[in-house]
MDTraj code that builds the backbone (N, CA, C; nanometers):
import mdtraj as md
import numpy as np

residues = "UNK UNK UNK UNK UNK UNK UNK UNK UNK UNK UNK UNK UNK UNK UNK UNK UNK UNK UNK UNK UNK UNK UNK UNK UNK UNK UNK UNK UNK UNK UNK UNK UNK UNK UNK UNK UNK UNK UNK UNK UNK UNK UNK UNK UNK UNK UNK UNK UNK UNK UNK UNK UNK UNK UNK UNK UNK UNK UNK UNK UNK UNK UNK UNK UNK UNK UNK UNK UNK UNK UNK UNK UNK UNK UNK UNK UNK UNK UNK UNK UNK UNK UNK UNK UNK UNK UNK UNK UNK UNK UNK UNK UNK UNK UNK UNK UNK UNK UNK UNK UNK UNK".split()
xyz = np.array([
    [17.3621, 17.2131, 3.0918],
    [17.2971, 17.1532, 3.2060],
    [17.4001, 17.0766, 3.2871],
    [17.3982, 17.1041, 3.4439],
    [17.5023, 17.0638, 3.4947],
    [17.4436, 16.9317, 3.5750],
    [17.4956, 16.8139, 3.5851],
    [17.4565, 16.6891, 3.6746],
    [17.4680, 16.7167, 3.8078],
    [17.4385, 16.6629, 3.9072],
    [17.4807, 16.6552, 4.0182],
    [17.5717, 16.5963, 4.0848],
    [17.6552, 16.5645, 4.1549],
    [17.7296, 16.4468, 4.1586],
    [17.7292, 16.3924, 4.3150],
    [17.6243, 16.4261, 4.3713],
    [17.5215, 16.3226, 4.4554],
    [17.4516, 16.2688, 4.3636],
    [17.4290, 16.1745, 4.3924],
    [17.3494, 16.0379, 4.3645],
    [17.2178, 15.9615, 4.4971],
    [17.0952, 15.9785, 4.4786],
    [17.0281, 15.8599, 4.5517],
    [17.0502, 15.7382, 4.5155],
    [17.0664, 15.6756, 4.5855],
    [17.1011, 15.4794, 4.5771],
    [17.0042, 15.4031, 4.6761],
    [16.9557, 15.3197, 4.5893],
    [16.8593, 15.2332, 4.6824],
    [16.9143, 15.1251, 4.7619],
    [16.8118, 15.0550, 4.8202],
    [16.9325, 14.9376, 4.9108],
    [17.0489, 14.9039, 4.8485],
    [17.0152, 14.8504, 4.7006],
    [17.1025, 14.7384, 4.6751],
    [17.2245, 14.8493, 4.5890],
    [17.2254, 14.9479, 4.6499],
    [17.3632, 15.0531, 4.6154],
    [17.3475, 15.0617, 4.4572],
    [17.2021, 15.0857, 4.4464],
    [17.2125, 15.1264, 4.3128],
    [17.1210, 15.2664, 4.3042],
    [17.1911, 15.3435, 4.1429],
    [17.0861, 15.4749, 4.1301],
    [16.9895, 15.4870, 4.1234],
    [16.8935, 15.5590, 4.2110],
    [16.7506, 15.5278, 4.1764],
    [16.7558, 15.6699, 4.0332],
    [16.6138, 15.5907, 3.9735],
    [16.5581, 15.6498, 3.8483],
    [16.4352, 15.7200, 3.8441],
    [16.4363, 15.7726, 3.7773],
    [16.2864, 15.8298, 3.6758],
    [16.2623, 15.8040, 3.5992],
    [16.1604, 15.7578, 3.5139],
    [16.1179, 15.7436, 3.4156],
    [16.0010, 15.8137, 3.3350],
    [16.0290, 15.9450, 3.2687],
    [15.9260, 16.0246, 3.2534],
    [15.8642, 15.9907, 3.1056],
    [15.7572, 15.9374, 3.1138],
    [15.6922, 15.9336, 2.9089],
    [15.5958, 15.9934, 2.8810],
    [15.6590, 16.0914, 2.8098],
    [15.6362, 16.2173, 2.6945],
    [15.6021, 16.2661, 2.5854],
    [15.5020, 16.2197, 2.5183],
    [15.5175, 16.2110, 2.3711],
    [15.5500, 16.3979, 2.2954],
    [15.5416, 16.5268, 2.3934],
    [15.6051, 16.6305, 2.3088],
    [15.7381, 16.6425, 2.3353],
    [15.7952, 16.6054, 2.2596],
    [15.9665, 16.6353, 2.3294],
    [16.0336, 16.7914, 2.3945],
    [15.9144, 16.8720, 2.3805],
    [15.9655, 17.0084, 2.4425],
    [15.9188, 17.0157, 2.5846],
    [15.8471, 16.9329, 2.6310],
    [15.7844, 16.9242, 2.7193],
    [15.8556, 16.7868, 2.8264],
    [15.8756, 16.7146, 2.7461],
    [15.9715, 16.6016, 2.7678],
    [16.0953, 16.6491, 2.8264],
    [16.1651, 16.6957, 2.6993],
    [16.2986, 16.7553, 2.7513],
    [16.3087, 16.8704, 2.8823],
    [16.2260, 16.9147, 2.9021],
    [16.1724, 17.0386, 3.0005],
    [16.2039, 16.9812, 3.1293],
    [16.0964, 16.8528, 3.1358],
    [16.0848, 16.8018, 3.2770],
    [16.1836, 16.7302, 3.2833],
    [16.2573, 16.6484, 3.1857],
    [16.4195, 16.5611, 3.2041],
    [16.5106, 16.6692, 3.2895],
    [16.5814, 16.7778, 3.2202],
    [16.6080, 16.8882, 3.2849],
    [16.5842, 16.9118, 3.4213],
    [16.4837, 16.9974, 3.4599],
    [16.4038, 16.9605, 3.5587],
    [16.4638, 16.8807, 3.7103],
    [16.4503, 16.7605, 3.6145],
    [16.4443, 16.6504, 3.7798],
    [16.5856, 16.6507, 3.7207],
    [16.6912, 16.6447, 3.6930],
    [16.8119, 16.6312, 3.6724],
    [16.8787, 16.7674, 3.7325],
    [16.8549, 16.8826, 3.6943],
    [16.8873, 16.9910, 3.7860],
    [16.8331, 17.0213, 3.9481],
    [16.6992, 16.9703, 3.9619],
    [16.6139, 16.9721, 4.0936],
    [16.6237, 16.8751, 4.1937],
    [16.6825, 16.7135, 4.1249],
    [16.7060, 16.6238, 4.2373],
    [16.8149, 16.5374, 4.2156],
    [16.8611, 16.4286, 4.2861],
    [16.9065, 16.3830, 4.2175],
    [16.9356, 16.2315, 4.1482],
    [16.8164, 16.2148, 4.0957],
    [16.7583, 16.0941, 4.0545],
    [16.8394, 16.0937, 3.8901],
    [16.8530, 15.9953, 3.8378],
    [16.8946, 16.0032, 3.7453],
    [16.7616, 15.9933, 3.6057],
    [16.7652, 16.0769, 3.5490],
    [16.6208, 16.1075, 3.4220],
    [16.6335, 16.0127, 3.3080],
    [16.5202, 15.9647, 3.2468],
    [16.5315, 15.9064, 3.1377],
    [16.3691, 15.9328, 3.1136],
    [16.3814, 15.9245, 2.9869],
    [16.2515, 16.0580, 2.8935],
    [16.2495, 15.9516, 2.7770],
    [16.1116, 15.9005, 2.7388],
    [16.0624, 15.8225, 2.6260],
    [15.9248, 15.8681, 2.5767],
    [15.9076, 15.8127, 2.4342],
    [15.7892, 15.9355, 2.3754],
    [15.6674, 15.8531, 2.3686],
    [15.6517, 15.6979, 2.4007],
    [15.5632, 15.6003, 2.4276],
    [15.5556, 15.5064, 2.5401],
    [15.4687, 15.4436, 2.5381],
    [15.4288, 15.3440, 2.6390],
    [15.5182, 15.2160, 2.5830],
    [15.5211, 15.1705, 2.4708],
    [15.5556, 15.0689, 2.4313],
    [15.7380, 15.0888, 2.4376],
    [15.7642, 15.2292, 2.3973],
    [15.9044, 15.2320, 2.4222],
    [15.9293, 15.2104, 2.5450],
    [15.8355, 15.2620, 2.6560],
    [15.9065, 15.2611, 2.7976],
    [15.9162, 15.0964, 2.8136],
    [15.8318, 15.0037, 2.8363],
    [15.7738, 14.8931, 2.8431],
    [15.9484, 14.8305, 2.7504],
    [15.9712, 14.8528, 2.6623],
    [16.1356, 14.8464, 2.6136],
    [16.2248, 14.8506, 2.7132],
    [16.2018, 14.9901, 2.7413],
    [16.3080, 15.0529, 2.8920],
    [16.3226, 14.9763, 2.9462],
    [16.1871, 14.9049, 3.0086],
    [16.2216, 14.8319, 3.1716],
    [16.3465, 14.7032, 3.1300],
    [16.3802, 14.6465, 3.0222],
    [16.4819, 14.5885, 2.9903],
    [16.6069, 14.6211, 3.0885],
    [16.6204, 14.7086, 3.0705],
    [16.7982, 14.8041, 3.1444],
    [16.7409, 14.9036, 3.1941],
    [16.6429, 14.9513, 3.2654],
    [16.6588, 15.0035, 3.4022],
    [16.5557, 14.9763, 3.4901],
    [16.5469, 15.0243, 3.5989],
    [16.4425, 15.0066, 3.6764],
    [16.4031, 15.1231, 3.7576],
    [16.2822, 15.1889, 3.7243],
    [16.2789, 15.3214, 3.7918],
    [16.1986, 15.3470, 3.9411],
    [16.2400, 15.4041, 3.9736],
    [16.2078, 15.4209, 4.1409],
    [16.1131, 15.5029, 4.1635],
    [16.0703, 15.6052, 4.0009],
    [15.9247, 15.6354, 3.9884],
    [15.9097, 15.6634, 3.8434],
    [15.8048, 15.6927, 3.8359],
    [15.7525, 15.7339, 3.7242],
    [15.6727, 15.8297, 3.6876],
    [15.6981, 15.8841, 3.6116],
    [15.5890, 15.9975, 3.5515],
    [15.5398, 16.0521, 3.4268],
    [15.3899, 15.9818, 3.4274],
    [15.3327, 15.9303, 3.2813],
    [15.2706, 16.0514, 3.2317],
    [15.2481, 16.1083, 3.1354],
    [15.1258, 16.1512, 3.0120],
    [15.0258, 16.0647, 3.0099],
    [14.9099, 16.1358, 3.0370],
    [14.7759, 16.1047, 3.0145],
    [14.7283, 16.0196, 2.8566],
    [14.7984, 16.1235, 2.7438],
    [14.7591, 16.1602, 2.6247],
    [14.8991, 16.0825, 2.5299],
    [14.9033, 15.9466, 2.5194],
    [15.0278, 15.9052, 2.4712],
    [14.9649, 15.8386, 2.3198],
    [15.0389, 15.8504, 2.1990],
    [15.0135, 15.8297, 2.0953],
    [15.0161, 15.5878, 2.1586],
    [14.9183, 15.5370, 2.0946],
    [14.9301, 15.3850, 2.1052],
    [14.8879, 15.3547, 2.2396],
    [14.9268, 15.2916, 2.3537],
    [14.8752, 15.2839, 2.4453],
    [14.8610, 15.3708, 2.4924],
    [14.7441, 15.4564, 2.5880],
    [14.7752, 15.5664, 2.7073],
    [14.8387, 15.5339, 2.8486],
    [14.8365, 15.6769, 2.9019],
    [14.9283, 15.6772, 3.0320],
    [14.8481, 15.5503, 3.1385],
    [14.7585, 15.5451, 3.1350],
    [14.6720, 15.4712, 3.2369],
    [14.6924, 15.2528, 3.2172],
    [14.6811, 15.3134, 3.0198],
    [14.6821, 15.1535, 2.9891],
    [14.8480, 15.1330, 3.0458],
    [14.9499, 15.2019, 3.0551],
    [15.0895, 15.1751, 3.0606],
    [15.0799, 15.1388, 3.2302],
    [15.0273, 15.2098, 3.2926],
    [15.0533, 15.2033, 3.4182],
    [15.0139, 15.0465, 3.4487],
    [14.8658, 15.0025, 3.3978],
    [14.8267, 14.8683, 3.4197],
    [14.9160, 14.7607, 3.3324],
    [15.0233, 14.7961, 3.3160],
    [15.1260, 14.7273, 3.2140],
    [15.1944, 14.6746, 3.3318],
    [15.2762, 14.8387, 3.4425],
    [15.3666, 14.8396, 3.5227],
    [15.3104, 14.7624, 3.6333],
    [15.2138, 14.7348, 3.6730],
    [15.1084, 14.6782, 3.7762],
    [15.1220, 14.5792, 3.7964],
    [15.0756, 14.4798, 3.6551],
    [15.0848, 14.3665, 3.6159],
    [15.1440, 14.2371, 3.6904],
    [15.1418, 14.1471, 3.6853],
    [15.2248, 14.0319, 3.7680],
    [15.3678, 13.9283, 3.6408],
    [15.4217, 13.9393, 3.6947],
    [15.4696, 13.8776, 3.5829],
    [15.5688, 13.7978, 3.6712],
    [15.5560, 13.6192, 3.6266],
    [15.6214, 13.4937, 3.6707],
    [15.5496, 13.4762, 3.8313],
    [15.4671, 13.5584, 3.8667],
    [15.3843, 13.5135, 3.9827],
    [15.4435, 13.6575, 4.0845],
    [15.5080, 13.7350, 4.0344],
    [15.5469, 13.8462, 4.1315],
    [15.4737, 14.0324, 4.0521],
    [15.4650, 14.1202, 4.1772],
    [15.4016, 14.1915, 4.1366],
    [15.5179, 14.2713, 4.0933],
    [15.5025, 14.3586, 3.9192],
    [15.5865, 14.4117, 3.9148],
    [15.5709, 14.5729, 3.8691],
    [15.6306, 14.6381, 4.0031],
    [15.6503, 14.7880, 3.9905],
    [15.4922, 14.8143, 4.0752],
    [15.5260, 14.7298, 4.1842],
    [15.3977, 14.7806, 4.2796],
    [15.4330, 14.8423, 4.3392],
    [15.5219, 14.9124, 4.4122],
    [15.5532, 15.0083, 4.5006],
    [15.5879, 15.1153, 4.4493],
    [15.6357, 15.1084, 4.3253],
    [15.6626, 15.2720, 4.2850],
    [15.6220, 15.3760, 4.2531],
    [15.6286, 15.4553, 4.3100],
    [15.5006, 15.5732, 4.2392],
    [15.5155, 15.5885, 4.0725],
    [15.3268, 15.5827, 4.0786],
    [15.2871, 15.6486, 3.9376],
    [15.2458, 15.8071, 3.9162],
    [15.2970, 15.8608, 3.8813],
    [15.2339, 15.9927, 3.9037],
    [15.1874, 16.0392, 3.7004],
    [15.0689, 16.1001, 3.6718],
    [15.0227, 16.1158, 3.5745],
    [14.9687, 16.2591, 3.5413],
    [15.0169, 16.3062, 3.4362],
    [14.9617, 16.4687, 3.3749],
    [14.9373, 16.4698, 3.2654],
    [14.8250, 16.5665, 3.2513],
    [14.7177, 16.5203, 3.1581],
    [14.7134, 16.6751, 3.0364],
    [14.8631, 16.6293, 3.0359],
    [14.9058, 16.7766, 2.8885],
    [14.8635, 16.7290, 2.7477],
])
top = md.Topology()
chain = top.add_chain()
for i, resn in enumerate(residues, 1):
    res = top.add_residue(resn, chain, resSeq=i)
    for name in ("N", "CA", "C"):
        top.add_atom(name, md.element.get_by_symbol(name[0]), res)
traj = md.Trajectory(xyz[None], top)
């Protein structure tokens, strides 16, 4: 699999992301692929809600794209995770959620 070596960068001259969570990894790995060969956002692929919710530690994604059907929280409870307010600011209100229901 070959990278791209364009890059999207958001204002603050940084890479924008994806964040796709997956709990089949063949399906996972499919769509990582995917948006890594198709655009050029940089991919990152997790198999839970609670792992992603980890993620947001070190990165910040510029979208997202959830599983319906996630082992522990579902795609919907995660999204109202990303929604959420946290220290009085809304966080991950502008970014798209997009959700499939494999």
């Amino acid at each position: 699999m070959e990278t791209s070596q364009y890059q999207v960068y958001n204002e603050g001259g940084v890479v924008k992301s994806i964040l796709i969570v997956e709990d089949d990894p063949v399906l996972g790995n499919l769509l990582l692929e995917t948006f890594q060969e198709e655009t050029t956002y940089q991919g990152y692929l997790t198999s839970s809600g609670e792992r992603a919710l980890m993620m947001l530690s070190t990165i910040t994604p510029a979208l997202f794209l959830l599983d319906y059907h996630l082992p522990g929280m579902n795609g919907l409870e995660l999204a109202d995770h990303l929604r959420r307010r946290e220290g009085g600011k809304p966080r991950f209100r502008e970014e798209p959620l997009r959700f499939f229901p494999f």
